[in-house]
N, C-alpha and C positions, 0 to 999 in steps of 0.2 A: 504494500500500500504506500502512496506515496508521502510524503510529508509532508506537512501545512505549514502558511506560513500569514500571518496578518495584516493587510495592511487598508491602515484605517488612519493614518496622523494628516493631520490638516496644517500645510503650512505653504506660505506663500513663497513664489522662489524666489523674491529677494533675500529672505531669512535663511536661505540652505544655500551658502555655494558650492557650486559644484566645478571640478574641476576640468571637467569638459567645455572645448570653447567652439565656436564658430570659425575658424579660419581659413575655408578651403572658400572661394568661389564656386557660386552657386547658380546655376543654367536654370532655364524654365523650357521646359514641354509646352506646347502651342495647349492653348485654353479658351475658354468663351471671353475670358475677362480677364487681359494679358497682366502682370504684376506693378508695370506702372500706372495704368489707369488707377490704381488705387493708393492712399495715402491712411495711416494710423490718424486716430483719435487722439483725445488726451485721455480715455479711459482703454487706450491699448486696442481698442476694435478698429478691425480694417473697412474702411468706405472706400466708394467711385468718386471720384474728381469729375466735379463740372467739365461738360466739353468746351469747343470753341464758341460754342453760340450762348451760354451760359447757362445749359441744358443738364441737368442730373440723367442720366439713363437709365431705365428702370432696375431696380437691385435686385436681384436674387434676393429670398427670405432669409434671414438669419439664421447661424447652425446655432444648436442647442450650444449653450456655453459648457455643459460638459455631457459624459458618457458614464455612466455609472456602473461598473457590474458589479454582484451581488453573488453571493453562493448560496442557499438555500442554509438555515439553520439546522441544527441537529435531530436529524432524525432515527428512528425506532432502528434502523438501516444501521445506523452508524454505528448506536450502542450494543448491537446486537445483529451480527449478520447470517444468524440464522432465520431471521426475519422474512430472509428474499427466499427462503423453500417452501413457504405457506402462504405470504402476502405479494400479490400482482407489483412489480416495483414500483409503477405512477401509484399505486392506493396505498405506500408508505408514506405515514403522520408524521407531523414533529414531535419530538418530547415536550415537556414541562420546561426544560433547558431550551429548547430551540424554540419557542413561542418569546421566550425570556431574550434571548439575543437576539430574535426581527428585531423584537420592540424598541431594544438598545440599540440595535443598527439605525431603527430610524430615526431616533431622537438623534444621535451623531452626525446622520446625515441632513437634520432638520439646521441644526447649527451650524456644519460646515457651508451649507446655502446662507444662510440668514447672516455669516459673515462677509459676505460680499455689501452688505448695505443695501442692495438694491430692494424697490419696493412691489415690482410687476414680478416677480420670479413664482414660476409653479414645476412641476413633475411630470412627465408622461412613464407610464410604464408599461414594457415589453414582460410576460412570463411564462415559464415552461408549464405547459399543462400539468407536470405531476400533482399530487397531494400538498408533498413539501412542498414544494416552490410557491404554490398557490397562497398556504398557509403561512409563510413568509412575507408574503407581500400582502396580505393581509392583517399581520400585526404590524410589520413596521409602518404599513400606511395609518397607521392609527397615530404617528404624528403631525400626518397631515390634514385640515380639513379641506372639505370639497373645495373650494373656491380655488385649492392651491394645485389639484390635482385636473391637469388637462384634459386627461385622459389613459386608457389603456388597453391592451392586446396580447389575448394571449398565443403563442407561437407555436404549433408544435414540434416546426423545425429547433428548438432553445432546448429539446427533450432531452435525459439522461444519455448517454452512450448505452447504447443495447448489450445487456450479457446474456442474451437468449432466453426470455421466460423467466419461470422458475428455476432458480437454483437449487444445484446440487451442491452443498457445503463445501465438502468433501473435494469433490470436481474442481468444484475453480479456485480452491488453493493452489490446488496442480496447475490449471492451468493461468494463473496470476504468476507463479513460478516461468512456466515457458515464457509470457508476456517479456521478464525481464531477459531471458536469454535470447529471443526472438529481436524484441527493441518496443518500447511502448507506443510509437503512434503507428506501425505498421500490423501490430498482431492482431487478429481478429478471432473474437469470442466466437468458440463452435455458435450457431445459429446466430448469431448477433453481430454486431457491428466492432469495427476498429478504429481507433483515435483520427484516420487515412479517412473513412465513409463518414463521422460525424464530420469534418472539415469540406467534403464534398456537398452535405447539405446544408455546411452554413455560409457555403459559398457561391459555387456552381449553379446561378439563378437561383439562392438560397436567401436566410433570413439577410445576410450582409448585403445584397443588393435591395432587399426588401427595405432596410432600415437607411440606407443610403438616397432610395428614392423616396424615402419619405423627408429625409433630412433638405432634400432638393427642393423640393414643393413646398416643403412649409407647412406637410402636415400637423405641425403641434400646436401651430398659430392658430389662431381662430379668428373666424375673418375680419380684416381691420388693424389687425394685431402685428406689430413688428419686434415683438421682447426680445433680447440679445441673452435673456435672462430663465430658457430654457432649460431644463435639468430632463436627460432621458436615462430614463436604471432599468437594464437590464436583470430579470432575478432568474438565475438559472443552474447550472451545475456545474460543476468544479472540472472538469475537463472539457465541457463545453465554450465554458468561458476563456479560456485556456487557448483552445484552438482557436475562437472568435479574435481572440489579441493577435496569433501566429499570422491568419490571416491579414488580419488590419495593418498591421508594420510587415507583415511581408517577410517574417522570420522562417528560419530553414529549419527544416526536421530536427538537427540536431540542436538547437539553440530551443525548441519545442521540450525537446525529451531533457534538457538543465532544467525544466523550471518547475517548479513547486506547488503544489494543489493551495488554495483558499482555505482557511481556515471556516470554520461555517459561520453564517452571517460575516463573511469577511467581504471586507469592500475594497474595489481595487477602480481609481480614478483617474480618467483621459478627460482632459482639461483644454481647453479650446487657448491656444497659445497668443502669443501677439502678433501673429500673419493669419491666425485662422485655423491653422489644422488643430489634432491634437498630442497632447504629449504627457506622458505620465510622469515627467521631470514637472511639469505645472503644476503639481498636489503634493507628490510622493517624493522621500529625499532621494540621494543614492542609495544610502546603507538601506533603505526597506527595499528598495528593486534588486542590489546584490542579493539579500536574502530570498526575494522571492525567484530568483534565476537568473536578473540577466547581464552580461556580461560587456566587456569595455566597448565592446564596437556597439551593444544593443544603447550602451547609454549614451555614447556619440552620439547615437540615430535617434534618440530621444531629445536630444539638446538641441539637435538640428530640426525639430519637428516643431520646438518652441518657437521659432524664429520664420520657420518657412511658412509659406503662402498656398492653399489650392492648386494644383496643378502644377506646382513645383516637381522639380526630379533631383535627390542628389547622386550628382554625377559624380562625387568623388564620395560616395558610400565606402565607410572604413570595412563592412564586409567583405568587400571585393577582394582588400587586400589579403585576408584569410582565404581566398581559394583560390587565386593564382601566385602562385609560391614564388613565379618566376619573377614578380613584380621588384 
């Protein structure tokens, strides 16, 4: 089983330097909205610049200011995994313990929002049809009232990784054993799914383009509505969310298989940076991302994400230089 790891500390990234910088020149990939047309705020958000005729050109909606994922709290599953030989996996509860941590997840999360000052800020939330997950986001919602909450959807692409059914105890010790001699995101559970098939359906016309064109549109806006002040929380499961990141930054199998499960109700935050993308150097310091897996080139790519713009490409990505040796 893998190891967990927490990350939940809220702090601004002026208060944490990091010692990763910016220094390579940076190229842009052809875009609807090339990187000069637009000019920073004094509250660090990116706008269009008047044309020549002294014309604003219509803006794209605002992305959420951040991405929330979430791992589901402690469930019956957890404490007891002889649980999955008599109980259908989606129709596993939380404990008593994992009702106790939403609820403390959301109050955390209620405050890390409410420290921005702003006064338009609400929630939308994505969740995994399971039991738990559902049950999760139904306590920690209970720091929010309705007014604050925009909306929600539940996904079933966000679903656990498949272990085939009902388990046999017995069984998938053995085969949790070959997993590790095998490699964890290619081995696939007799009847069930491999860490490879949940990334094909969170990707391949899956929930990440799902969530990508809603982010486009302006689904969380309501209409009239321009808030910069967005919060979207994924609440899902711990290798799901996992691969959801691998995808989004782009990381390789092996930099996949460093990293470290969620702690339950652990929150892990992609922060909409001062070009626009996001970056988990925006919330999270280094030491809690070395812990939770990633490593000097991933936090490069991290620092770089603070700073970069939509449609950006970096062209001197420090991963490159880990696979062509000849460099």
């Amino acid at each position: 089983m893998a190891s967990t790891i927490s990350l939940t500390t809220t702090l601004p990234a002026s208060s944490s330097p990091h010692k990763f910088s910016r220094t390579s020149s940076i190229r842009c990939s052809s875009s609807k909205y090339p990187p000069e047309s637009f000019e920073l705020t004094t509250n660090g958000h990116a706008t269009r610049k008047q044309n020549h005729l002294g014309h604003t050109p219509k803006l794209p909606p605002p992305r959420p200011r951040r991405i929330i994922l979430i791992r589901h709290g402690q469930s019956e599953g957890n404490v007891d995994e002889a649980v999955y030989t008599r109980v259908a996996d989606p129709k596993i509860p939380l404990t008593d313990k994992g009702r106790a941590q939403a609820k403390e997840c959301g109050k955390k999360m209620r405050e890390m929002i409410e420290r921005d000052g702003a006064d338009d800020w609400k929630v939308y939330f994505y969740v995994s049809p399971y039991r738990r997950t559902r049950e999760t986001l139904q306590n920690l919602a209970q720091a929010f009232e309705r007014s604050r909450i925009a909306g929600m959807r539940e996904e079933p692409r966000l679903r656990e990784q498949d272990f085939g059914n009902f388990q046999d105890r017995e069984k998938m010790r053995v085969e949790k054993v070959f997993r590790q001699l095998y490699g964890r995101f290619f081995y696939r559970f007799p009847n069930g799914e491999s860490a490879a098939d949940v990334y094909d359906r969170i990707t391949a016309k899956g929930f990440r383009e799902t969530l990508r064109a809603d982010i486009d549109i302006g689904r969380f806006q309501p209409p009239g509505e321009r808030s910069q002040n967005m919060n979207v929380v994924i609440v899902s499961h711990g290798l799901t969310l996992r691969v959801f990141l691998m995808r989004w930054y782009k990381w390789t199998v092996q930099q996949f298989e460093g990293l470290h499960n969620f702690n339950n109700a652990g929150m892990i935050v992609m922060e909409k940076g001062y070009g626009g993308r996001y970056s988990l150097l925006m919330h999270h310091t280094e030491e809690e991302l070395r812990k939770f897996g990633l490593t000097d080139e991933m936090l490069a790519d991290q620092e770089w994400q603070k700073t970069a713009m939509p449609g950006e490409l970096n062209y001197d990505c420090p991963m490159m230089n880990s696979f062509f040796t000849h460099f």
